[in-house]
ZAMARGU-4260 file (C-alpha; in steps of 0.2 Angstrom, whole numbers, plus 5000, padded with zeros to 4 digits):
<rodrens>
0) 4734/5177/5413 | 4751/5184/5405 | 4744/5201/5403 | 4741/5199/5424 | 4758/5192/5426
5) 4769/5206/5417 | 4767/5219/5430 | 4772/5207/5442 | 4791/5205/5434 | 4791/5222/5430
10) 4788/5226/5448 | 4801/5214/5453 | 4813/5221/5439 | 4814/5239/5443 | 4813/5234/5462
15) 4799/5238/5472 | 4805/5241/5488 | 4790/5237/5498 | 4779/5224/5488 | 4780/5212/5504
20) 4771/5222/5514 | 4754/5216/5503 | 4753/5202/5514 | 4744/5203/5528 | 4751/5195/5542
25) 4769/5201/5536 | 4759/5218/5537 | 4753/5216/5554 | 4772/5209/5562 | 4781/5222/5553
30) 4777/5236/5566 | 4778/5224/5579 | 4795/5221/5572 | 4801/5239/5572 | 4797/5243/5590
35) 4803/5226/5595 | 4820/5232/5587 | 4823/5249/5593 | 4818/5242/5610 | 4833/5230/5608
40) 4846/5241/5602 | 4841/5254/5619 | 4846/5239/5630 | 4860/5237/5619 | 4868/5254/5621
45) 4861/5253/5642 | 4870/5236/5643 | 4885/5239/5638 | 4888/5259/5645 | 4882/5250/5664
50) 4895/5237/5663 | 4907/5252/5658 | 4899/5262/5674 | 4900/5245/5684 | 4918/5240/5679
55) 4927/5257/5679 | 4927/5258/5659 | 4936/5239/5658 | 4934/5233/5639 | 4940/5215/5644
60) 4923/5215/5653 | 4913/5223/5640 | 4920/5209/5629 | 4915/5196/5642 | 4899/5201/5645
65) 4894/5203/5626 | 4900/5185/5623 | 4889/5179/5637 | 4876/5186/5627 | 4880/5179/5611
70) 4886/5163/5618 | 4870/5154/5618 | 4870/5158/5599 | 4884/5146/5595 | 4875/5131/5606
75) 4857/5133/5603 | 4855/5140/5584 | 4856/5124/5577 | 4843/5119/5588 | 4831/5134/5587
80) 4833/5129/5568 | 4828/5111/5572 | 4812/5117/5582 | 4808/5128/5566 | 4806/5114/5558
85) 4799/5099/5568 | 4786/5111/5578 | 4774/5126/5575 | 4784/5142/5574 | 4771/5154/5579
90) 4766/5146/5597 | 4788/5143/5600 | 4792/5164/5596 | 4775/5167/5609 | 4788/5157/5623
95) 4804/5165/5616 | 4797/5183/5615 | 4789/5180/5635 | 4804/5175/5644 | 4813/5186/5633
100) 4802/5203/5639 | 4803/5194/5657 | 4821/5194/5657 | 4825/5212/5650 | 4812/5217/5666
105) 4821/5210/5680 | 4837/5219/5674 | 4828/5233/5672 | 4820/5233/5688 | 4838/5226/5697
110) 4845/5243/5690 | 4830/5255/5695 | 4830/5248/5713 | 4850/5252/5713 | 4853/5232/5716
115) 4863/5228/5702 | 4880/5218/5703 | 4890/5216/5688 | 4886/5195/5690 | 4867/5200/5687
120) 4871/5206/5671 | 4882/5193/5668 | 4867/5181/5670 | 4853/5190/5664 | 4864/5195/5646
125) 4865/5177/5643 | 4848/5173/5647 | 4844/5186/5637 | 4854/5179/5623 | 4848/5160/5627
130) 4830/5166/5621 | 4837/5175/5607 | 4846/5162/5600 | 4831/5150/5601 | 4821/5163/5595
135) 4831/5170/5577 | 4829/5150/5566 | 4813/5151/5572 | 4808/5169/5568 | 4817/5168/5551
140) 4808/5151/5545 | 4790/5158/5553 | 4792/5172/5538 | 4793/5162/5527 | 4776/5158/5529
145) 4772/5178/5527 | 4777/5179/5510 | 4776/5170/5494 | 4792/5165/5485 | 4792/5181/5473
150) 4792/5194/5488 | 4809/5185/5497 | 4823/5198/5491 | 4811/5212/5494 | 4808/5205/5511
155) 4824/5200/5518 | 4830/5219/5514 | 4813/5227/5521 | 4816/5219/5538 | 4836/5223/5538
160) 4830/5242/5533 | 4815/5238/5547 | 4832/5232/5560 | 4841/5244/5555 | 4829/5260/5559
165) 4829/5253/5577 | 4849/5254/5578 | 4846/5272/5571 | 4832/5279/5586 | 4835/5265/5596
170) 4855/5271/5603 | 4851/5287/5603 | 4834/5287/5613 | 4844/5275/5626 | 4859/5287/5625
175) 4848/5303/5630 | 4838/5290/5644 | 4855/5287/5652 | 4859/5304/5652 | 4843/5309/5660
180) 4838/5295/5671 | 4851/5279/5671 | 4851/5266/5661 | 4838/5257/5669 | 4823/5264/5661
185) 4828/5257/5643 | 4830/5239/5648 | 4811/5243/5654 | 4806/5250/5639 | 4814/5234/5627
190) 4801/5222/5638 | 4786/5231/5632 | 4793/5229/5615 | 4792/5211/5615 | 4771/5211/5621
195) 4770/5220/5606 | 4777/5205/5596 | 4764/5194/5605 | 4750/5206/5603 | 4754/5207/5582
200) 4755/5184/5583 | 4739/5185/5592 | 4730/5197/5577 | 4735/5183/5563 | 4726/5178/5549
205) 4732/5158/5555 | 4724/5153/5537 | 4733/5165/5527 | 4749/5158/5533 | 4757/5150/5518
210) 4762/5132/5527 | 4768/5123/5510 | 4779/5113/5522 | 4771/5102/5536 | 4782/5102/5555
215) 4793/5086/5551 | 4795/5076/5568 | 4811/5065/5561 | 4819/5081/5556 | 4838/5079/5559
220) 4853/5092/5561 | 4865/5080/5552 | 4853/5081/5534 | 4855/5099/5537 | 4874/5100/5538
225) 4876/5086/5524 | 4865/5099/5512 | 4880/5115/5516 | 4895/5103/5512 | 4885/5096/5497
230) 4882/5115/5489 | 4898/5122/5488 | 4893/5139/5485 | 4882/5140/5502 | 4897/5134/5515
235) 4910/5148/5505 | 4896/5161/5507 | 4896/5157/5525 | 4913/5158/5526 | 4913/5175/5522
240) 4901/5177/5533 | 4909/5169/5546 | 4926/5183/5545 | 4915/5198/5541 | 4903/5197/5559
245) 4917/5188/5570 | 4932/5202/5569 | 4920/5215/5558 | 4902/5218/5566 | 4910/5221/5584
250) 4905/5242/5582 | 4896/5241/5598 | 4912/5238/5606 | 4924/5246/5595 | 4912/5264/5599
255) 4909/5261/5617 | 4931/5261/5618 | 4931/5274/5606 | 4919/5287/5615 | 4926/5283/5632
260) 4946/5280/5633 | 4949/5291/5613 | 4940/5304/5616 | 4933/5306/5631 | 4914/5306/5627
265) 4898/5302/5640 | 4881/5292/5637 | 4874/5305/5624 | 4890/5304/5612 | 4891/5284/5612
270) 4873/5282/5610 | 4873/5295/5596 | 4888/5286/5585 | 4875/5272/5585 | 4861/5282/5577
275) 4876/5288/5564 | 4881/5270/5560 | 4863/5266/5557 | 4860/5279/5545 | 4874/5269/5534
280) 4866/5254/5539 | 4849/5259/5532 | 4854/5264/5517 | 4864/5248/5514 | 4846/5239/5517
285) 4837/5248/5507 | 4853/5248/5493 | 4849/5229/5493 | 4830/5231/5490 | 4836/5238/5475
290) 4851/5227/5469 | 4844/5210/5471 | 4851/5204/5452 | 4869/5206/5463 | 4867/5192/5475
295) 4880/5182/5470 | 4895/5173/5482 | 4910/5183/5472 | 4898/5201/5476 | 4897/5195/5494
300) 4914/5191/5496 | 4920/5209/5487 | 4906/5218/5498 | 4915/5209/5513 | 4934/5216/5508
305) 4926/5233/5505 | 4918/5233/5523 | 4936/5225/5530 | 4944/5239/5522 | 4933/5252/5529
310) 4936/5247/5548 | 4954/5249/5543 | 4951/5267/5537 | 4942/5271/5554 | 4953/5265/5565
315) 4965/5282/5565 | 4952/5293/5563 | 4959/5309/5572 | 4942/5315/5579 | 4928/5311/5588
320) 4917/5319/5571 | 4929/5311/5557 | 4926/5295/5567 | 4909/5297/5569 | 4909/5302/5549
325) 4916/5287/5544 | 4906/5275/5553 | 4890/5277/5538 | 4900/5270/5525 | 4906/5253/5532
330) 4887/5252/5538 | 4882/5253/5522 | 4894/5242/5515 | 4891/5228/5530 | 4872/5227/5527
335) 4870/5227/5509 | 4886/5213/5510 | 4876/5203/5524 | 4858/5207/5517 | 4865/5195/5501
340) 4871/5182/5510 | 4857/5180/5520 | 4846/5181/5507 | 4856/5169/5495 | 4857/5157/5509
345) 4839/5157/5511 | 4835/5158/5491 | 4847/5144/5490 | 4841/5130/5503 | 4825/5118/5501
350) 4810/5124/5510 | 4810/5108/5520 | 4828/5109/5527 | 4830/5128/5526 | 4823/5131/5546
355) 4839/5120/5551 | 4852/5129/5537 | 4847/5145/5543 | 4852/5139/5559 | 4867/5135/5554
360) 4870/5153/5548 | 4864/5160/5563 | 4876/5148/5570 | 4891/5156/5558 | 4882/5174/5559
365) 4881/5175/5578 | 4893/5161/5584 | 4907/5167/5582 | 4905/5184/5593 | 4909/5172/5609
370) 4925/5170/5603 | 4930/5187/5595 | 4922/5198/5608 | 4935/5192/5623 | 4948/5193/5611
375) 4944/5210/5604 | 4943/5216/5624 | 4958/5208/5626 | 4967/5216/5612 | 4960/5233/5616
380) 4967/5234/5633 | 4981/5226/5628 | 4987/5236/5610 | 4974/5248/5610 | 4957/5249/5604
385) 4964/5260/5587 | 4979/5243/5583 | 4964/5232/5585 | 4952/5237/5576 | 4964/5240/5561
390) 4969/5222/5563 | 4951/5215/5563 | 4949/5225/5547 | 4961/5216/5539 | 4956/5199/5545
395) 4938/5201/5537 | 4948/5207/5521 | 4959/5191/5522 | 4943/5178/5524 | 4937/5188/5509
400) 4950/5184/5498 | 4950/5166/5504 | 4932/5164/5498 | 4936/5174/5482 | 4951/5159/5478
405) 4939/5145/5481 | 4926/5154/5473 | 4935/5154/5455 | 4946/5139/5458 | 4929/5127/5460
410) 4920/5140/5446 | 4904/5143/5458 | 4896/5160/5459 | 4876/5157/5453 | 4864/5166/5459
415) 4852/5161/5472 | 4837/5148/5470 | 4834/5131/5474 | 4829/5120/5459 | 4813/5124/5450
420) 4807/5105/5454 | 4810/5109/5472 | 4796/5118/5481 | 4801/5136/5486 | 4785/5145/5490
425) 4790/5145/5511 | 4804/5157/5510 | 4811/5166/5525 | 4815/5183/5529 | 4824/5190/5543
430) 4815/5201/5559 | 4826/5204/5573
</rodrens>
């Protein structure tokens, strides 16, 4: 038995950067996975250029209408992470992935049919974000059953690398639709990408899924949040967390203002700087596969100051192309910073709690975009999109700092992993 169980460290140790993909059912939702995510980053890129055809270019709308979005986020993650937990995960994503595929339609449909009003989107971006935001706990606790304990760092940077090659084809296949045929045909295109998510939970081995943990019916949110304050080290790292998505991971905004009022750009060029930031994105994913001994709360929180300072760096870029040239690097620096976090948080966290504390990240991850994104519109119209960028740069850097000082002043920075008496064979890895 030892002689079997050395290759499997040494596989771990030099970082084998697709050793989750041994399992089957992780296997057969990993493709599903990859159309599903350049399907949502087309209607991502068509969303936000039609509320910029809709609204004559206004950013305060944009900012509106991608808080809509994100909105259910902040009031239904910590239930979505509730239902992970009390219910079976793979027959709740079969109800989130269908009214999420019917929702994308009818906008799609709305636009082809030349219907559309800007309050449409407005309504169908939030329902769209209401499935979405049910949907994410429950998708990240459901892979936990895909993997065994072992594979969870390798997994949780596969699917960022997995989301993060649909923000690479994803923006600019949208971009060259719109160009070609309106935005209309990519919100169509993203609700077929969701019949292939229900087609790849249809073809599953159901006894190969690795249910250590039985659905708990008493399950409570207040357990959940009484387990963050307890560990220290969790709630700093979603601090951090908290600052680096809030004012940083607003790029969708930050290029749409860019390409339009700075320099002048159409559909093509926008859509394109979202196939440039992913290629930094995807390398920071698959950076992480690599450097899984650094997941650490003091790595996270300098990764985050590093990704505040490279927003800062953008934000006078002269030129369309030294903009574009600089939007790789804070990619890069974003994922592998967030890939830790997530991961650590999931290392870190009971298997019996860890649907709900991942829904309380979601919570930190996503919740916050409500309120940044009307205040970054704001600010935009108001300072400039250049001023405010800058300035949300140095407000990530700033919550990074603060989590460095609590950090050293209570002396935690471990590394992730629950207990060894604690059972840790469920562990989750992100999809979408």
């Amino acid at each position: 038995m030892a002689r079997n169980a050395k290759p499997k460290a040494d596989a771990r140790e030099r970082g084998d950067s697709w050793r989750a993909l041994k399992h089957y059912n992780y296997r057969i939702l990993f493709p599903a996975n990859a159309l599903s995510n350049i399907g949502t980053w087309a209607q991502r890129i068509a969303q936000d250029w039609l509320v910029l055809e809709l609204t004559d270019n206004n950013a305060i709308i944009l900012g509106i209408v991608t808080a809509l979005q994100f909105l259910p986020s902040l009031l239904l993650s910590l239930w979505g992470g509730l239902l992970a937990d009390r219910f079976d995960k793979r027959k709740l994503m079969y109800l989130t992935n269908i009214g999420g595929g019917l929702s994308s339609a009818l906008l799609g449909i709305l636009v082809i049919t030349g219907v559309v009003e800007i309050w449409h989107v407005f309504a169908l971006a939030f329902i769209v974000g209401v499935f979405s935001a049910i949907d994410a706990p429950i998708r990240i606790a459901f892979n936990s059953e895909l993997v065994a304990k072992e594979d969870l760092p390798n997994a949780v940077s596969l699917n960022s690398a997995n989301f993060n090659v649909g923000r690479l084809i994803g923006p600019a296949a949208s971009g060259f639709l719109i160009a070609a045929f309106g935005t209309g045909p990519s919100f169509l295109i993203n609700s077929l990408t969701y019949v292939a998510i229900i087609v790849a939970l249809t073809r599953m081995r159901v006894g190969e899924l690795n249910r250590t943990q039985k659905p708990d019916r008493g399950a409570s949110l207040g357990e959940a949040f009484a387990y963050v304050l307890k560990n220290r080290n969790i709630a700093i790292v979603m601090l951090t967390v908290f600052f680096a998505t809030t004012f940083g991971l607003n790029y969708q905004i930050f290029m749409a203002v860019m390409a339009t009022t700075e320099f002048g750009k159409g559909p093509a060029e926008f859509g394109a700087l979202g196939s440039i930031l992913a290629i930094g994105s995807l390398t920071g994913a698959i950076m992480a596969a690599r450097l899984e001994h650094l997941r650490r709360p003091s790595v996270i929180a300098l990764g985050a100051i590093g990704f505040g300072l490279a927003l800062t760096t953008i934000a006078f870029a002269p030129t369309y192309g030294m903009f574009a040239l600089g939007l790789p690097f804070g990619g890069a620096i974003a994922l592998l910073t967030l890939v830790s976090a997530n991961s650590y948080v999931q290392t870190s966290t009971k298997p019996a709690l860890r649907g709900r504390v991942m829904g309380i990240y979601l919570l930190i991850f996503m919740g916050g975009t409500p309120l940044g994104s009307p205040l970054i519109g704001f600010m935009a119209d108001l300072i400039g999109i250049r001023y405010t960028i800058f300035a949300c740069g140095l407000l990530v850097v700033t919550g990074a700092l603060v989590s460095l000082m609590l950090l050293r002043s209570a002396k935690l920075d471990k590394a992730g992993g629950v207990e060894p008496s604690s059972d840790t064979s469920a562990i989750n890895v992100v999809a979408r």
